[in-house]
C-alpha positions in Angstrom: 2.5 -70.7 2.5 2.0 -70.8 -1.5 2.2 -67.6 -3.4 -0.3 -68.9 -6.0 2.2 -68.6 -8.6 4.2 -71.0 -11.2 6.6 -69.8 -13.4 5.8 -71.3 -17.1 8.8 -74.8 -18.0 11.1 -72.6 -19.4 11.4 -70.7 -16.1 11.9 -74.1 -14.2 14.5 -75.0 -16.4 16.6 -71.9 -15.9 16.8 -72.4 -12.1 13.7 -72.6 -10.3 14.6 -75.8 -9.2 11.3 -76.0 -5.6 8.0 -75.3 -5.8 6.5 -71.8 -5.3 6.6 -71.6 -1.7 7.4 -68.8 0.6 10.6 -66.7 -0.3 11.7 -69.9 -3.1 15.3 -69.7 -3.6 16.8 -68.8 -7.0 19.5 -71.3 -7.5 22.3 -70.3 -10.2 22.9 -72.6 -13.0 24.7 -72.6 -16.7 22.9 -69.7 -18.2 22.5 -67.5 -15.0 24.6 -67.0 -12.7 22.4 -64.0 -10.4 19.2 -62.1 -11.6 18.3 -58.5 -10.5 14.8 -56.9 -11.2 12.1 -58.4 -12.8 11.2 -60.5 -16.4 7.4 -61.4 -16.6 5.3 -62.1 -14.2 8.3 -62.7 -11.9 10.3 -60.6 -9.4 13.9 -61.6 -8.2 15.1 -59.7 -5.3 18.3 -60.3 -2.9 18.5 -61.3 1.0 22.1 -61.7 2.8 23.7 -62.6 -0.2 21.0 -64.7 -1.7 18.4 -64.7 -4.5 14.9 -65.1 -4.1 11.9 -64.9 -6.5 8.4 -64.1 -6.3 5.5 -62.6 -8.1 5.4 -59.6 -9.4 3.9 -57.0 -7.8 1.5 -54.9 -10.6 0.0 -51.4 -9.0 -1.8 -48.6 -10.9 0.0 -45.2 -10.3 -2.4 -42.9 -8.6 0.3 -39.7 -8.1 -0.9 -36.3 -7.5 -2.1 -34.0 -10.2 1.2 -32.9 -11.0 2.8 -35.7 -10.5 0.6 -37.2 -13.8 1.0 -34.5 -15.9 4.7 -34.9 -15.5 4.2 -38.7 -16.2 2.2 -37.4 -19.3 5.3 -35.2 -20.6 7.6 -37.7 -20.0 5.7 -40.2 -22.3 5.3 -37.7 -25.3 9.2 -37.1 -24.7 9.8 -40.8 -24.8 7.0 -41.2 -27.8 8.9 -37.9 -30.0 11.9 -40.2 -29.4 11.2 -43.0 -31.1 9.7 -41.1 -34.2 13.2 -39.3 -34.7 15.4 -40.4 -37.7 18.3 -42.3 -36.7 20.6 -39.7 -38.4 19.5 -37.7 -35.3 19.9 -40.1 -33.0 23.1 -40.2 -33.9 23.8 -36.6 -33.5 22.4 -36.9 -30.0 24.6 -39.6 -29.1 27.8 -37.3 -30.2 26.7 -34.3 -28.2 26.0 -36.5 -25.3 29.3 -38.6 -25.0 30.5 -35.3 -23.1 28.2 -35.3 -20.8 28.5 -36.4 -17.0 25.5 -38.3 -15.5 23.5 -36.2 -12.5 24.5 -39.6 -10.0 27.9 -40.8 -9.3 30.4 -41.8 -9.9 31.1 -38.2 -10.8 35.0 -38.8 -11.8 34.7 -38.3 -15.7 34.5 -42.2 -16.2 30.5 -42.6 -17.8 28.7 -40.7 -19.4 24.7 -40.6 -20.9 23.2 -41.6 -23.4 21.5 -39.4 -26.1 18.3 -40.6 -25.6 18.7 -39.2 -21.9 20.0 -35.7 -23.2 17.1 -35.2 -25.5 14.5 -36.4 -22.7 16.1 -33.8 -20.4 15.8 -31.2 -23.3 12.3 -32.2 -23.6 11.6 -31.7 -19.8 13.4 -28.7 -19.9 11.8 -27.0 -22.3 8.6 -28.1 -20.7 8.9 -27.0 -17.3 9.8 -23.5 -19.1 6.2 -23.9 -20.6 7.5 -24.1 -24.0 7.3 -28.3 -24.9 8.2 -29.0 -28.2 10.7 -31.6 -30.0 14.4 -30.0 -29.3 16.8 -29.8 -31.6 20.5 -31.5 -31.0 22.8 -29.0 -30.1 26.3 -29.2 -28.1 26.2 -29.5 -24.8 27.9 -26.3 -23.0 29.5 -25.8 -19.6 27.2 -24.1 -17.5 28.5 -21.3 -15.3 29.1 -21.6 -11.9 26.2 -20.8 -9.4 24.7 -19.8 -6.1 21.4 -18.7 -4.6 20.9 -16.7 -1.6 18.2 -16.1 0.3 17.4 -12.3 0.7 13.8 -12.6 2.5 10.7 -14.4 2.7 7.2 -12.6 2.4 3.7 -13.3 2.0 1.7 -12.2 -1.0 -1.8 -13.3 -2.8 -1.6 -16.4 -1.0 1.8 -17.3 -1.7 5.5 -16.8 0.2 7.7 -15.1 -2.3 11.4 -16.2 -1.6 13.3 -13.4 -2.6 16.9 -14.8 -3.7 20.3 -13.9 -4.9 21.5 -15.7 -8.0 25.5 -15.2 -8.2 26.6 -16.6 -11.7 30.2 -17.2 -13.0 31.6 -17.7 -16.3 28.2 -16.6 -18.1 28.0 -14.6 -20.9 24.1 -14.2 -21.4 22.9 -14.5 -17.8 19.7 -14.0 -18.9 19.6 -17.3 -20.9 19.2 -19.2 -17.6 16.2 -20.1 -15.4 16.3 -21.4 -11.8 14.3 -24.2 -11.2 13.6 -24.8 -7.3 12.5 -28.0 -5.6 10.8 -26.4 -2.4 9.7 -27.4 1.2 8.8 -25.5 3.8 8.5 -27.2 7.1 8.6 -26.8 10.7 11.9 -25.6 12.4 14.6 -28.5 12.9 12.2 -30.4 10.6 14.5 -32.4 8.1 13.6 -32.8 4.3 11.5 -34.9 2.9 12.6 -35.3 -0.9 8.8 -37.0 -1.4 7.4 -33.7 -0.3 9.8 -31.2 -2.8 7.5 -29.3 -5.1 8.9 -27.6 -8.6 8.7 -24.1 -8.7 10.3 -22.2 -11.4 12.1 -18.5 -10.5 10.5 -15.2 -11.9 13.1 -13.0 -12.9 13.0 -9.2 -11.0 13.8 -5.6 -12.2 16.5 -5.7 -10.1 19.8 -7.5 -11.9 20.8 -11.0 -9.9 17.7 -11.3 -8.0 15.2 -13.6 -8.9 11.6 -14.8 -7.0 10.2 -18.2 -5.6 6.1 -18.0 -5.6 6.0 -21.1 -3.1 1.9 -22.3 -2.5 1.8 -22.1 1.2 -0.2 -20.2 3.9 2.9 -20.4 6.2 4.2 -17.4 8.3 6.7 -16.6 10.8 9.6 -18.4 10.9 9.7 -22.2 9.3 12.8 -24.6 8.1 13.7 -23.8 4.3 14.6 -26.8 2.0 15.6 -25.6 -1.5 17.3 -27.5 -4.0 17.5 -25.6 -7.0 19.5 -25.8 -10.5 19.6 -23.9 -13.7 17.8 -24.6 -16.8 19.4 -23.3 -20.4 16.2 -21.7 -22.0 18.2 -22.1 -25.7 18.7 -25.8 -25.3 16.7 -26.8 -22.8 19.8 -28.9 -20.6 19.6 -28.9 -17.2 22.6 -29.0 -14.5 22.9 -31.0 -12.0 21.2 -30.0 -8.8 22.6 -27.6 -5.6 21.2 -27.8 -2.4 20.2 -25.0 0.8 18.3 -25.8 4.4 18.1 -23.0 6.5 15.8 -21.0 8.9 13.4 -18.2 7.7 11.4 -15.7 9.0 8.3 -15.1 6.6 7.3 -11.2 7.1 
């Protein structure tokens, strides 16, 4: 079965060493060893231990609404980047060398890049509805946090989550924003992380408790996946992200 694809000579050379057939076999040579990902036109992937090459797969991205506007911020982000003076740059790179990447391994051996602290800043600041180009500033410890769940209610279409927010080691509490990543679902139904939706907490007259305004036309009870982290609204870094499943009864 022929994929209809030939990588150009230079390609052959470096170790396409059969025809394009099904599932051709990458075979290691002088230059590479292994490849990973893609280069071109051409896709290598892996299969009990061994390389395999085929053509690359080109799609259009057809997300949701929201799901393109965030693509949209996250190409200005990436665009204000590369129109930054390297002096600043370099002042991102400092401040970042301190801080711990959001996947593992979480034992204080990596850490980002400044490029990835500004983009965070960027989306930061943007999901508080205030994009602009962030300034480099130090990164500081966040405090320690919690959310509970006080009750869930219906109102003007939405179910308003009601929560406790317990901070620790903050001096200016009111500096910080929760951001949630919400599902409601049917009891015992586990989460679907494709599914989350953001929803950012409004602050309450009463001190520690903040509101979820969750889209939905649920009631009575449901299954409650949450994961939520805090947003600096002065620098516009985010932490790393908590989670919370749990029953709840929607009054």
């Amino acid at each position: 079965m022929s994929t209809g694809f030939q990588p150009p000579p230079s390609v052959w050379a470096a170790g396409f060493l059969q025809p394009a057939c099904l599932m051709p076999v990458y075979h290691p040579n002088a230059s590479f060893s292994d490849c990973w990902g893609s280069a071109g036109d051409v896709t290598f992937y892996h299969r009990d231990g061994v390389c395999y090459w085929r053509s690359r797969d080109r799609h259009s991205f057809g997300g949701t609404s929201a799901q393109l506007k965030a693509l949209d911020v996250h190409r200005r982000a990436l665009d204000c980047w590369k129109r930054i003076p390297d002096d600043i740059k370099e002042k991102w790179n400092g401040f970042a060398s301190v801080v711990e990447p959001h996947k593992p391994p979480f034992d204080g051996s990596s850490h980002i890049t400044g490029h990835n602290l500004f983009v965070s800043a960027y989306h930061g600041f943007a999901i508080l509805g205030n994009e602009h180009i962030p300034q480099p500033v130090p990164f500081v410890k966040f405090p320690l946090f919690d959310v509970k769940v006080i009750e869930a209610r219906r109102a003007n279409g939405c179910v308003v989550l009601r929560c406790r927010l317990w901070l620790s080691g903050a001096d200016d509490c009111s500096r910080y924003r929760v951001l949630g990543k919400v599902l409601l679902t049917n009891p015992g139904s586990g989460c679907k992380t494709s599914k989350l939706r953001n929803c950012l907490s409004v602050p309450t007259a009463e001190p520690g408790v903040v509101e979820f305004h969750i889209p939905s036309d649920r009631i009575g009870e449901c299954q409650l996946h949450l994961r939520y982290l805090l947003i600096d609204s002065t620098s516009g870094y985010r932490t790393c992200h908590r989670k919370l499943s749990r029953l709840i009864a929607i009054l």
